[in-house]
MIDOKOL-818288 format. One record per residue: residue number from 1; residue in one letter; x, y, z of N, C-alpha, C in turn. Coordinates in Angstrom, 2 decimals. Layout:
BEGIN
+------+------+---------+---------+---------+---------+---------+---------+---------+---------+---------+
! balo ! guke !     n_X !     n_Y !     n_Z !    ca_X !    ca_Y !    ca_Z !     c_X !     c_Y !     c_Z !
+------+------+---------+---------+---------+---------+---------+---------+---------+---------+---------+
!  NUM !    A !       X !       Y !       Z !       X !       Y !       Z !       X !       Y !       Z !
...
+------+------+---------+---------+---------+---------+---------+---------+---------+---------+---------+
//
This chain:
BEGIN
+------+------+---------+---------+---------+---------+---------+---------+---------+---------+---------+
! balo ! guke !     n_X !     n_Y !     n_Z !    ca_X !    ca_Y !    ca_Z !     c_X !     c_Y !     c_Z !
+------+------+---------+---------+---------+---------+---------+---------+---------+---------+---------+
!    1 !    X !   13.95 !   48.75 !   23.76 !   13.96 !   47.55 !   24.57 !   14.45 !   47.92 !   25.96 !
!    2 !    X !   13.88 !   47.73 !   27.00 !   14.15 !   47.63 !   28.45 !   15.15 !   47.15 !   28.53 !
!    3 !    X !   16.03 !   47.60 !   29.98 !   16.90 !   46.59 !   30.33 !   16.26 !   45.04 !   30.98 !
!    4 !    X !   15.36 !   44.57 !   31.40 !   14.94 !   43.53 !   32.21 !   14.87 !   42.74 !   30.67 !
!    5 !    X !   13.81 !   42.83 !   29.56 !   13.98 !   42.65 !   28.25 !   15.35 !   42.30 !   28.25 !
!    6 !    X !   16.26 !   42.83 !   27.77 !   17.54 !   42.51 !   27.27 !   18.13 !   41.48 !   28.46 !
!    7 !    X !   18.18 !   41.90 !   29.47 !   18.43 !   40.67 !   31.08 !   17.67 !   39.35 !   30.44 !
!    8 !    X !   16.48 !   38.89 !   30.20 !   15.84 !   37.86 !   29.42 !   16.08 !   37.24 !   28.27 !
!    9 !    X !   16.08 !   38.35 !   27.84 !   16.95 !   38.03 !   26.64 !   18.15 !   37.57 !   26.12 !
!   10 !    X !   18.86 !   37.84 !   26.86 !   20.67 !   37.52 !   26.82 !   20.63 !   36.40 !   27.36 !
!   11 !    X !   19.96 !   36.34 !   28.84 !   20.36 !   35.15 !   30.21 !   19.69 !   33.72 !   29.02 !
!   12 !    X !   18.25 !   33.88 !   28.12 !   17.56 !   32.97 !   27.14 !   18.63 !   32.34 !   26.27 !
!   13 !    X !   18.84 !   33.42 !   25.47 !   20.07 !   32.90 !   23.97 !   20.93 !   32.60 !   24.76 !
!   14 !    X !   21.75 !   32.80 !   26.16 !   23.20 !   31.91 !   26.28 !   22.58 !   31.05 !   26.61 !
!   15 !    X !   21.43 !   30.65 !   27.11 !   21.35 !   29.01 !   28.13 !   21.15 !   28.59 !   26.18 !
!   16 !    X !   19.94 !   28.76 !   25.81 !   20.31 !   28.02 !   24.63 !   20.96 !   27.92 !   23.47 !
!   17 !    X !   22.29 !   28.23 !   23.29 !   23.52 !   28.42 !   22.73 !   24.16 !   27.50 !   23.48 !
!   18 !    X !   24.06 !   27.69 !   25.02 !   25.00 !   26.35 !   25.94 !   24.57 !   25.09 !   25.61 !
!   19 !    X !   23.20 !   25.29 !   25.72 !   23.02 !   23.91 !   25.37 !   23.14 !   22.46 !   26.13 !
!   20 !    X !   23.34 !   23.05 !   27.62 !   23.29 !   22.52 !   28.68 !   23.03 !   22.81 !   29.83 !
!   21 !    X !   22.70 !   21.73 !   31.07 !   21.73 !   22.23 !   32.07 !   23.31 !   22.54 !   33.40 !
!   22 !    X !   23.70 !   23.48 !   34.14 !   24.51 !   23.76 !   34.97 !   23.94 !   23.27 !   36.19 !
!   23 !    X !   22.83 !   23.54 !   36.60 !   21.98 !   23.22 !   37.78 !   21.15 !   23.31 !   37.40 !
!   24 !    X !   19.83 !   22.38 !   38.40 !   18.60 !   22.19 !   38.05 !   17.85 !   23.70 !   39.07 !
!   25 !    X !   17.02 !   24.28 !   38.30 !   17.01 !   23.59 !   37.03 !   16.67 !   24.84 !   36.22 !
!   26 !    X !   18.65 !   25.15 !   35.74 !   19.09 !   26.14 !   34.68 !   18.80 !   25.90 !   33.81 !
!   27 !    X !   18.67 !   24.62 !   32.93 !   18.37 !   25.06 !   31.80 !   16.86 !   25.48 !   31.35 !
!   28 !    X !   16.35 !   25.83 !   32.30 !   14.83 !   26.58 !   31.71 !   14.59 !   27.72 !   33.02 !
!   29 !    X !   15.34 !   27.78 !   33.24 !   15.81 !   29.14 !   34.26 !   16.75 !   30.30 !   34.00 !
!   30 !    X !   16.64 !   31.42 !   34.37 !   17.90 !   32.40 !   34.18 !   18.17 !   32.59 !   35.45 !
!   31 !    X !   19.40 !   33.69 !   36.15 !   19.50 !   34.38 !   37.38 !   20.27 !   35.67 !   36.54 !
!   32 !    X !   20.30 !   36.57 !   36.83 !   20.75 !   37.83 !   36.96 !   20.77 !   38.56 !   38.19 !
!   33 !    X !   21.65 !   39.64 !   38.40 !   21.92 !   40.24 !   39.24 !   21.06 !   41.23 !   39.49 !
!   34 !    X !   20.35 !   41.38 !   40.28 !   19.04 !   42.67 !   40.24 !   19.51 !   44.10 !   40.05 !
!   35 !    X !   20.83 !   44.23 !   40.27 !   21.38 !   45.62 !   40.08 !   21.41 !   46.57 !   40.80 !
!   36 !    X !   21.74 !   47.79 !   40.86 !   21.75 !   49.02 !   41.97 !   22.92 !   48.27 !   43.19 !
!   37 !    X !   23.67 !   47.49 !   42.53 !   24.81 !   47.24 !   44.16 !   24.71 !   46.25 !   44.89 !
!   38 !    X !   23.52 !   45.24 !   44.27 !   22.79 !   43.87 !   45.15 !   23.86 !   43.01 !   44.29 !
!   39 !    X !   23.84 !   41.86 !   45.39 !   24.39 !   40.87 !   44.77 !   23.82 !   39.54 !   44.91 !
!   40 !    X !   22.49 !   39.62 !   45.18 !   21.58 !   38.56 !   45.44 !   21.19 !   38.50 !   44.12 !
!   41 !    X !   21.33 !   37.19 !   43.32 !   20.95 !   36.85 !   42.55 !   19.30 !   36.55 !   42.47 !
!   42 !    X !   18.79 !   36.82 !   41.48 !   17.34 !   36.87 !   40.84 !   17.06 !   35.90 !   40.32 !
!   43 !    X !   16.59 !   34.84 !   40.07 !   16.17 !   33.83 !   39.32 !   14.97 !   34.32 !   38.41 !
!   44 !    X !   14.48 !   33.73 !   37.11 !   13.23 !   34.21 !   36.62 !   13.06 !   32.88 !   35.61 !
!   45 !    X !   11.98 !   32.87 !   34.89 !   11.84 !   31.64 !   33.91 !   10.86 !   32.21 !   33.31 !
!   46 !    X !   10.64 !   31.67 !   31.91 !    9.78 !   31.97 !   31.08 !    8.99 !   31.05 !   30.51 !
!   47 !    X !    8.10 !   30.34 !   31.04 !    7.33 !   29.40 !   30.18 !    6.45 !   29.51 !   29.43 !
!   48 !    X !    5.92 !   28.59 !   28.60 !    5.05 !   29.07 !   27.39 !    4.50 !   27.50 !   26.95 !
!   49 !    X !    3.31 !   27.80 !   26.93 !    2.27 !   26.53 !   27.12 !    2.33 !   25.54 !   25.88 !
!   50 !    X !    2.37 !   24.30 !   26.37 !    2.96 !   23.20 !   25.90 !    2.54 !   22.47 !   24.69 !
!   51 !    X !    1.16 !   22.74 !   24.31 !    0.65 !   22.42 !   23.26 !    1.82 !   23.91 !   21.98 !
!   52 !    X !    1.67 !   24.62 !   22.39 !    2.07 !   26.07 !   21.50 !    3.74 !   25.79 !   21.35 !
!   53 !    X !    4.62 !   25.42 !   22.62 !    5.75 !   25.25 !   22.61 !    5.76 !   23.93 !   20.92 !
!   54 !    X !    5.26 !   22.59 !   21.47 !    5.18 !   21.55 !   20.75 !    5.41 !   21.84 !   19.41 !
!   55 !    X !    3.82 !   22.43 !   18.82 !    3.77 !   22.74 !   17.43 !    4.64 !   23.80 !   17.06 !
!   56 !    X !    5.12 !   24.68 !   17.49 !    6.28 !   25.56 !   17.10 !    7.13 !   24.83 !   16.93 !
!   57 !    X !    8.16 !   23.60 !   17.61 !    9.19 !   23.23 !   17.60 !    8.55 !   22.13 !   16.51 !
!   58 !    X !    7.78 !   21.31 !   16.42 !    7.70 !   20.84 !   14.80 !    7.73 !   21.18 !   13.95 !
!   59 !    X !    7.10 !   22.93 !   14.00 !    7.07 !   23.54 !   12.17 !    8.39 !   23.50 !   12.04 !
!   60 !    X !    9.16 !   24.61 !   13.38 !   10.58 !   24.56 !   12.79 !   11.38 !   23.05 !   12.09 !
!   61 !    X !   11.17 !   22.36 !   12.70 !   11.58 !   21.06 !   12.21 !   11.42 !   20.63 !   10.65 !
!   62 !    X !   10.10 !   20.70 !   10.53 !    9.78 !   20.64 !    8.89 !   10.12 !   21.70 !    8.29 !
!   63 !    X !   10.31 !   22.80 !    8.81 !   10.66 !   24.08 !    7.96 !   12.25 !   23.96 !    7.48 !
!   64 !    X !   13.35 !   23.14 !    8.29 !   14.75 !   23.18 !    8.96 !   15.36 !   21.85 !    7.73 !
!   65 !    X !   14.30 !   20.94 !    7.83 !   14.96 !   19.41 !    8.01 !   13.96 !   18.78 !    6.77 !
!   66 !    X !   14.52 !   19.03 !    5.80 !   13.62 !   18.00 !    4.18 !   12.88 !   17.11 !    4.44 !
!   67 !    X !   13.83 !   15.74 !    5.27 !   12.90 !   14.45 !    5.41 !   11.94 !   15.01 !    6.14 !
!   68 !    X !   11.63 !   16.13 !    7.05 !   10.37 !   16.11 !    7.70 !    9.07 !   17.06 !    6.91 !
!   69 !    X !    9.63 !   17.72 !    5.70 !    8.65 !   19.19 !    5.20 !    7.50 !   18.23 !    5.15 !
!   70 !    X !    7.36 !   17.57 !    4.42 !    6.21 !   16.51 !    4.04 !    5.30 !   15.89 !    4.88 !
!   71 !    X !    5.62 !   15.59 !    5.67 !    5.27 !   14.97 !    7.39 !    4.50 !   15.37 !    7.69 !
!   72 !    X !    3.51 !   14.71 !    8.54 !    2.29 !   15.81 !    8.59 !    3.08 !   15.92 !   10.66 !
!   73 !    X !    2.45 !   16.67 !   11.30 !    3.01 !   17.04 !   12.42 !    3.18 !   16.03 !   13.73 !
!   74 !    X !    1.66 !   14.81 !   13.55 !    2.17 !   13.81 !   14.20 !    3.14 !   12.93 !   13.87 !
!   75 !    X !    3.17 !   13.06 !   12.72 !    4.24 !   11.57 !   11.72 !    5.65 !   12.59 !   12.86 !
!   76 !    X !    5.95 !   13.72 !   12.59 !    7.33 !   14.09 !   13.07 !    7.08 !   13.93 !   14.51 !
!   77 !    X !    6.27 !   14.04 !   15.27 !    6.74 !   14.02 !   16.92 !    6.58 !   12.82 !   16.78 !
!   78 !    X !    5.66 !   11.72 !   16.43 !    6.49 !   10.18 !   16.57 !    7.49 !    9.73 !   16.25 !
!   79 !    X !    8.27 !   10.60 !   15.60 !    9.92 !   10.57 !   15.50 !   10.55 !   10.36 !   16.90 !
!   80 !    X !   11.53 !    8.94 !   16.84 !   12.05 !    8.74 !   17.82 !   12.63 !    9.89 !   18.69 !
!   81 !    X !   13.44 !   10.22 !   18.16 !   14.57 !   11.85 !   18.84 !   13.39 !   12.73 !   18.91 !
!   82 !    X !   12.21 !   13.04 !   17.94 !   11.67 !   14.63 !   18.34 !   10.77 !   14.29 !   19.39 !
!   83 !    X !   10.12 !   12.97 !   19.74 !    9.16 !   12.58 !   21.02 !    9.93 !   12.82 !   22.29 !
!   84 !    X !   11.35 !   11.92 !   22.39 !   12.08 !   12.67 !   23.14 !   12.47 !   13.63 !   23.44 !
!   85 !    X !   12.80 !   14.79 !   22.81 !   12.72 !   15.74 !   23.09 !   11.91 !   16.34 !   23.37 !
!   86 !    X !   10.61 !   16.31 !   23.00 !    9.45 !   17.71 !   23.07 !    8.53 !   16.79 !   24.62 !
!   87 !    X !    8.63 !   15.73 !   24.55 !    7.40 !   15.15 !   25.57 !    7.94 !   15.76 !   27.25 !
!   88 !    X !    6.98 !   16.11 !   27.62 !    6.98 !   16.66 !   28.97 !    8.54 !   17.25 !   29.31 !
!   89 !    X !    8.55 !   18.29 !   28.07 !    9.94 !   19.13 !   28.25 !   10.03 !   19.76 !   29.38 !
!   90 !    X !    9.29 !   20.50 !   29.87 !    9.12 !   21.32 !   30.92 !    9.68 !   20.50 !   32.64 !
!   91 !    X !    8.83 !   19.44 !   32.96 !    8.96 !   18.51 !   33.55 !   10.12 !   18.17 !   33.90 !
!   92 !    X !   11.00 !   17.93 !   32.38 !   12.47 !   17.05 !   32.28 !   13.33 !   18.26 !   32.86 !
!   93 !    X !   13.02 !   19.69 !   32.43 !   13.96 !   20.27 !   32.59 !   14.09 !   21.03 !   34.01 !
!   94 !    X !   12.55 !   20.66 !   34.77 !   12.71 !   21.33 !   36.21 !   12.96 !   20.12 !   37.16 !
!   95 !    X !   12.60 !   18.76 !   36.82 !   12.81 !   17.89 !   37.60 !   14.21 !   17.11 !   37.69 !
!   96 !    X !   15.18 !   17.01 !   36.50 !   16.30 !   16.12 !   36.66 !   17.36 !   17.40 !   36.96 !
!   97 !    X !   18.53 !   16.79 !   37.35 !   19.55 !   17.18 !   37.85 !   20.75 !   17.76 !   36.80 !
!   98 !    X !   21.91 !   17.81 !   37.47 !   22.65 !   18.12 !   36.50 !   23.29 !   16.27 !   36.24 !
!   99 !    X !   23.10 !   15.69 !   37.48 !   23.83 !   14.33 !   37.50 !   22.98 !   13.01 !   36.95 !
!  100 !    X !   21.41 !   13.90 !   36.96 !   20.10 !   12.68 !   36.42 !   20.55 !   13.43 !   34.63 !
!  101 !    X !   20.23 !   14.35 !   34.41 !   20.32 !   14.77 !   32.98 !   21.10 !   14.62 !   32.41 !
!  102 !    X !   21.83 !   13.45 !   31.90 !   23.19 !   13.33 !   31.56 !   23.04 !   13.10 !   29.81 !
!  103 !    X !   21.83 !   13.86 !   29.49 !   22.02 !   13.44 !   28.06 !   21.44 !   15.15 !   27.57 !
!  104 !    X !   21.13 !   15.88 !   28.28 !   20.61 !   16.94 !   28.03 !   19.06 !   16.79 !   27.61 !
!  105 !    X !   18.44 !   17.50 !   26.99 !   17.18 !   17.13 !   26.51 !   16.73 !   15.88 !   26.03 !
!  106 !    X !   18.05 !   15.48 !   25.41 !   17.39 !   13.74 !   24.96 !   17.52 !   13.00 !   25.92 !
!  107 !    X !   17.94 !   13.21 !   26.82 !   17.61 !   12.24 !   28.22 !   16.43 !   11.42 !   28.49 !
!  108 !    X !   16.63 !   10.58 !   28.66 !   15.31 !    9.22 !   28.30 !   15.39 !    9.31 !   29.84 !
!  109 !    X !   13.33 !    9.70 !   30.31 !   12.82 !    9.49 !   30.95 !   11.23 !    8.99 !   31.30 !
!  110 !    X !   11.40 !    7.60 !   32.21 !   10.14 !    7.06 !   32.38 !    9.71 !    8.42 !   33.53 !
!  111 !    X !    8.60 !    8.58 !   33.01 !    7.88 !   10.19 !   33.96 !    6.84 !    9.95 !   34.86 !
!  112 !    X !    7.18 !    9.83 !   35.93 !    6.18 !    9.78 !   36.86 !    5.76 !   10.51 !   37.79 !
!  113 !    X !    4.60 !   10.47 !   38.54 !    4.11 !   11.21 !   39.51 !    5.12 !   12.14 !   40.24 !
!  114 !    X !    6.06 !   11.37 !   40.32 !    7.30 !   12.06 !   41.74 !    8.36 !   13.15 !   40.78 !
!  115 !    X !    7.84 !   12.83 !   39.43 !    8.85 !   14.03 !   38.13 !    8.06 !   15.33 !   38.15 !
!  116 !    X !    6.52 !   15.33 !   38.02 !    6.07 !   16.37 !   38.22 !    5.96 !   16.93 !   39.73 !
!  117 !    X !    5.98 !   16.39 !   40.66 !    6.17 !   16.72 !   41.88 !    7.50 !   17.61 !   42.48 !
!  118 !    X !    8.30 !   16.94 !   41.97 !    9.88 !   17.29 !   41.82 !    9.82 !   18.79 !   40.62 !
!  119 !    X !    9.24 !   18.77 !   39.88 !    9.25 !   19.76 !   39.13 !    8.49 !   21.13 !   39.42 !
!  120 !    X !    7.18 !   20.94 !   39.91 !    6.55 !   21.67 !   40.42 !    7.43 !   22.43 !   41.68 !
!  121 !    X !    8.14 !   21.41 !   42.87 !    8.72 !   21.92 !   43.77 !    9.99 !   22.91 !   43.10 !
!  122 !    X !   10.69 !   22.89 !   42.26 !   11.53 !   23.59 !   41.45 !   11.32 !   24.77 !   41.06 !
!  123 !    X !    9.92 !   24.42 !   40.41 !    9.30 !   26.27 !   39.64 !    9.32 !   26.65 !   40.70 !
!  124 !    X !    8.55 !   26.33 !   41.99 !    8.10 !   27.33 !   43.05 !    9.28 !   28.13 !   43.89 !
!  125 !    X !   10.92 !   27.33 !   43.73 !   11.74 !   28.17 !   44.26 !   12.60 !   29.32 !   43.17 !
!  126 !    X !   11.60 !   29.28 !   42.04 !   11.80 !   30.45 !   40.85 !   11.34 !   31.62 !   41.41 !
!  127 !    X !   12.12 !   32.44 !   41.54 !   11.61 !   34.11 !   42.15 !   10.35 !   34.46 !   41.53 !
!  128 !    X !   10.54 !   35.04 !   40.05 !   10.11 !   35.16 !   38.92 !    9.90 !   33.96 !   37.94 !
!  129 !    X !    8.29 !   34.13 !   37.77 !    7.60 !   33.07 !   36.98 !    6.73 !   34.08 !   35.71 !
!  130 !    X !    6.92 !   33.89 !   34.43 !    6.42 !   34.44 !   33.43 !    5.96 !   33.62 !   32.62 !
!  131 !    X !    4.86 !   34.08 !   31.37 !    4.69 !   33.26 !   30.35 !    4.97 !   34.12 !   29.04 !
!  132 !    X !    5.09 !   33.27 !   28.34 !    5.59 !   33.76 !   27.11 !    4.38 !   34.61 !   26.07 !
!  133 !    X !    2.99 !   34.16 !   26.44 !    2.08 !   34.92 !   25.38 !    1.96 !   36.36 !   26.29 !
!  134 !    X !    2.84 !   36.43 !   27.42 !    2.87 !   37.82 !   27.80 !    4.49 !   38.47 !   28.27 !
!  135 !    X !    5.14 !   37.91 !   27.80 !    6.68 !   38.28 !   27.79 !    6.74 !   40.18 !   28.23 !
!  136 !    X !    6.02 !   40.50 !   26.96 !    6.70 !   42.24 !   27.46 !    5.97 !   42.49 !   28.78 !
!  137 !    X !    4.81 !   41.80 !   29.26 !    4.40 !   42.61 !   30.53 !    5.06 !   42.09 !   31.53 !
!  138 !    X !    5.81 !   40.76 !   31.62 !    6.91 !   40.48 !   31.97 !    8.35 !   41.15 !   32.42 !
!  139 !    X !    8.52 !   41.59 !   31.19 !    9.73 !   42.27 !   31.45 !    9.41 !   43.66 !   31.87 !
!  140 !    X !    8.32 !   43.67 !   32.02 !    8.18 !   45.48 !   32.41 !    7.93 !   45.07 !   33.90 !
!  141 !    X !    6.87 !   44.45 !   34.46 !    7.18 !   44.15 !   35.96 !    8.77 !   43.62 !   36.34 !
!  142 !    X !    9.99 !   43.08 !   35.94 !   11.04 !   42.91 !   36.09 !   11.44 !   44.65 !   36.07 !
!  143 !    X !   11.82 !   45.07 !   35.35 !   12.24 !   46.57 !   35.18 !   11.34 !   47.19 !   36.09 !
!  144 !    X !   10.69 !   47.71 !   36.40 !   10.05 !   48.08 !   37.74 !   10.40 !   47.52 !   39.21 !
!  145 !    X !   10.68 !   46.27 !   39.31 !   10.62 !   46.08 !   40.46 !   12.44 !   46.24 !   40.69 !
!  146 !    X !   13.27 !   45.60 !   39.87 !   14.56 !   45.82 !   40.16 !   14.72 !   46.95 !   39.46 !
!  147 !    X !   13.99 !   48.38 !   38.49 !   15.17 !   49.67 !   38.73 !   15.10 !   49.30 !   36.89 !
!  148 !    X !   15.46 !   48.19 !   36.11 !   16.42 !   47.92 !   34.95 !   16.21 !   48.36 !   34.25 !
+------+------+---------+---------+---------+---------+---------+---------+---------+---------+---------+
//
């Protein structure tokens, strides 16, 4: 495993272990230190497309949680709490604040035009933008460009 890998990796499992957003918009962001003596912090993010995110976070659900094994996959995202959570996750987590997000992911939001706008403007001040069905080529352009 690379160091930029393990940088992704670590900066990933603590944000979600924290379990909360520090600044917007950390919680679907990392920063690390690029290394070699810099102290300009790096930002990077890893997204991973929303239909794929969705149904992953339902199996786990039925896989996790009895009342849901049975469920077929819409019955569980019309689940009050799992709609909230999974609907325009991405969105919630580049557009609200640390002072709008006051519920963390379950944060109840009416989503409008000016959320994806606001969100979009967010990714774009992400240094580093990745996706997840290509993570290692990811972390290998990270390790190349900072050294890791």
């Amino acid at each position: 495993m690379n160091c930029a890998r393990e940088a992704v990796e670590s900066k990933t499992n603590s944000m979600a272990s924290n379990g909360r957003a520090e600044r917007s918009p950390a919680a679907s962001q990392g920063g690390v230190s690029p290394g070699r003596g810099s102290t300009v912090p790096v930002t990077f993010t890893v997204l991973r497309h929303p239909v794929e995110r969705i149904v992953s976070a339902l199996s786990e659900q039925r896989q996790k949680l009895a009342e849901f094994s049975e469920m077929s996959y819409e019955a569980v995202y019309r689940e009050p709490l799992r709609h909230l959570m999974l609907r325009n996750h991405m969105v919630k987590m580049f557009a609200l604040t640390p002072t709008t997000m006051i519920d963390g992911a379950l944060t109840e939001v009416d989503f409008t035009r000016a959320h994806l706008e606001t969100a979009l403007g967010a990714l774009a001040t992400v240094d580093h933008v990745g996706f997840q069905d290509d993570f290692e080529s990811f972390c290998d352009s990270l390790a190349q460009r900072y050294r890791w």
